[in-house]
N, C-alpha and C positions, 0 to 999 in steps of 0.2 A: 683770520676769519674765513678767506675762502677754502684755505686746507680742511681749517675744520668742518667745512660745510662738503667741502668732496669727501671726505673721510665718513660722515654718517649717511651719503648720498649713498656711496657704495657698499656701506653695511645696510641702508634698508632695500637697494636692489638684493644683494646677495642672501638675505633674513627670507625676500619673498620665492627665490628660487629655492631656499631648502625646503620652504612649505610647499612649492608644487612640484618637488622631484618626493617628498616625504608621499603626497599625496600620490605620486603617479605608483607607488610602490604597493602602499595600500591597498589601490585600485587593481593590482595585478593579483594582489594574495586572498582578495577576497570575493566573493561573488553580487555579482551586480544584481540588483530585482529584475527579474525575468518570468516570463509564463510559460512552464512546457507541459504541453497537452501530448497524453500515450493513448492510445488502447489499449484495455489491460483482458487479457485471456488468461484465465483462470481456473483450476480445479482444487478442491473439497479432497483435501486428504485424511481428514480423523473429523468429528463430530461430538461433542457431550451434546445428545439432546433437548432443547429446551434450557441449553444456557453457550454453548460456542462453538465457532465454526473455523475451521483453518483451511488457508487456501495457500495455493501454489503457481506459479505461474509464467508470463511473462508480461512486460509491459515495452509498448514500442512507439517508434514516431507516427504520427498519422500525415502520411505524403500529402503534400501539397496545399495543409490546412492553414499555411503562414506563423504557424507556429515554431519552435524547436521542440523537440520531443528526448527523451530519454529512454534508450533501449535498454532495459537490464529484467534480470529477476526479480518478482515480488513475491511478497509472504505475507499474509495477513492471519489475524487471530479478532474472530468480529464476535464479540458478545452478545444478547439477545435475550429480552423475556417473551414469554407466550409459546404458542405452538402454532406452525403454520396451519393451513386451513383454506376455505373457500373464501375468496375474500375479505381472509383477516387483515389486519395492518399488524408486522410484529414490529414490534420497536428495537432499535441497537439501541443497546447501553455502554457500548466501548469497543476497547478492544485494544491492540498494538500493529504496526506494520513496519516495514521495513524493507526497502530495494537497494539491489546490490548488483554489480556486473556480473558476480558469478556468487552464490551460497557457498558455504565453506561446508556445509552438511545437504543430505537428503532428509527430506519432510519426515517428519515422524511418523513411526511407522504404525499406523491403526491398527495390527494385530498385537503389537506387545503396550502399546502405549506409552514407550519409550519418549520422552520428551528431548529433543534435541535443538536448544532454540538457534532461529536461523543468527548468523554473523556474517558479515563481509569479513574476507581476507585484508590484510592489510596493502596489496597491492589493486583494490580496487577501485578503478577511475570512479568509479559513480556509489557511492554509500551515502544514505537517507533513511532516516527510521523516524518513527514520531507514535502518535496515539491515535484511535476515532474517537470522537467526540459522542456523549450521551445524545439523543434525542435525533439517529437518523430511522430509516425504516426500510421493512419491505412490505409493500403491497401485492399480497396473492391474486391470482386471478380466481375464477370459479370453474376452469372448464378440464382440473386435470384433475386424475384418479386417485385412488391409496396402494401405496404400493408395501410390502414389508421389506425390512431392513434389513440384514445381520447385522449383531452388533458385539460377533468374535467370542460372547459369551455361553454359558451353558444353561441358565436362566436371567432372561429369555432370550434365547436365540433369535427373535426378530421382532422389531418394534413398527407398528406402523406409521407411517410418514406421507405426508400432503405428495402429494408427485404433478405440481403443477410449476409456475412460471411465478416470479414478481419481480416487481417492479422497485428498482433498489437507489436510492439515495443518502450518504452519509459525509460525514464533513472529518477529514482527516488536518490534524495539525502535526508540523514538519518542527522538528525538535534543531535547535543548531547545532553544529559541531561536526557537519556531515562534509563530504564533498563531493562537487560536480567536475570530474573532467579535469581532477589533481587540484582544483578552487575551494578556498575552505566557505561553507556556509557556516556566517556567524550571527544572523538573525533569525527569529523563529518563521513559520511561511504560513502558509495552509493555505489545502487542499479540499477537491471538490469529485466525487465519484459518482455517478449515475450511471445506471446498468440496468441489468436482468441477471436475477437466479433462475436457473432452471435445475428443478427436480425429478426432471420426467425421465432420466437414464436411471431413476430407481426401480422403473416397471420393469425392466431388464432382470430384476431379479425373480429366484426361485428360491426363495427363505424354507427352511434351515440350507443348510450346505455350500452355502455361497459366501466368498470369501469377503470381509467385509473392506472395503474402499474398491469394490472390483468394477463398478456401472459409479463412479466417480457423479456427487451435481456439478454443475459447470458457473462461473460467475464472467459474466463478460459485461463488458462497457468502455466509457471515458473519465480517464483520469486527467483533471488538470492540478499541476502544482505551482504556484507560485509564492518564492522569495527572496 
């Protein structure tokens, strides 16, 4: 009786070390819930009017905020009804995103309308893509002008556009299957963006003759991701 009691002694010691050596392994291949807060600096490289908007850019740590942060390239594709204006509110209705240590392509190029969608390389430390959610905004202000566009075509050669500031908030969700820093993410996360568009480098233009993505708008803010 007492063999058999050291015999199942030491299978249920050794039963619970494979569950926390199994455990410790998991905990290496996957990524743990974390919050990393970037700044994300951004420009407008192609435009459908009154329905999308695609940006380019970077996104980085912000020092000393106690957070960890993620420095790589972003891509966003932000959908939208209405037309800007003097304190309109336009609504997002979606969109797609995607950050990567380094884009495997250049942004598409707004004179041929070439679509080239952005992808991480397969060596890169940091790949994250996911969706915007319906129902974020921007809020125009009232104090900028109308600017004209080019818009590369032969009718019309320039569209006019709000050339003011707003105030931007949307809620991006984080798709799994991505990874941080060679760590696989296998839970969905989501994200939170609040910023400024500014459309005021559209005044820079002299419509027709002006090439179009040439006075670029600007999207700048905080991006936090967590999951």
């Amino acid at each position: 009786m007492r063999r058999v009691g050291f015999v199942l002694g030491v299978s249920v010691v050794m039963a619970a070390m494979v569950v926390l050596i199994a455990g410790s392994v998991l905990a290496n291949d996957t990524q743990p819930e974390q919050t990393y807060v970037d700044k994300v600096d951004a420009k407008q490289y192609f435009a459908l009017p009154g329905s999308a908007a695609y940006f380019r850019g970077m996104a980085e740590d912000i020092e000393g905020d106690g957070d960890p942060g993620l420095t790589a390239e972003v891509d966003a594709r932000i959908t939208y009804s209405g037309t800007p204006g003097p304190g309109v509110e336009t609504r997002l209705t979606g969109g797609t995103w995607i950050l990567c240590s380094k884009f495997t392509a250049p942004p598409r190029d707004p004179m041929t309308g070439a679509l080239i969608e952005p992808a991480c390389p397969t060596e890169s430390t940091i790949a994250l893509q996911g969706t915007v959610r319906d129902g974020g905004a921007a809020v125009w202000d009232t104090k900028g002008g109308t600017a004209l566009v080019p818009t590369g075509l032969s009718s019309p050669p320039c569209i006019p556009v709000y050339a003011g500031k707003a105030k931007v908030e949307a809620v991006f969700d984080i798709a799994p299957g991505g990874t941080v820093n060679g760590v696989k993410v296998t839970e969905q996360g989501i994200g939170q963006f609040k910023g400024k568009l500014d459309h005021k480098p559209f005044l820079n233009y002299k419509c027709p003759g002006d090439r179009p993505g040439l006075y670029p708008a600007t999207l700048t803010g905080t991006l936090e991701l967590k999951f």
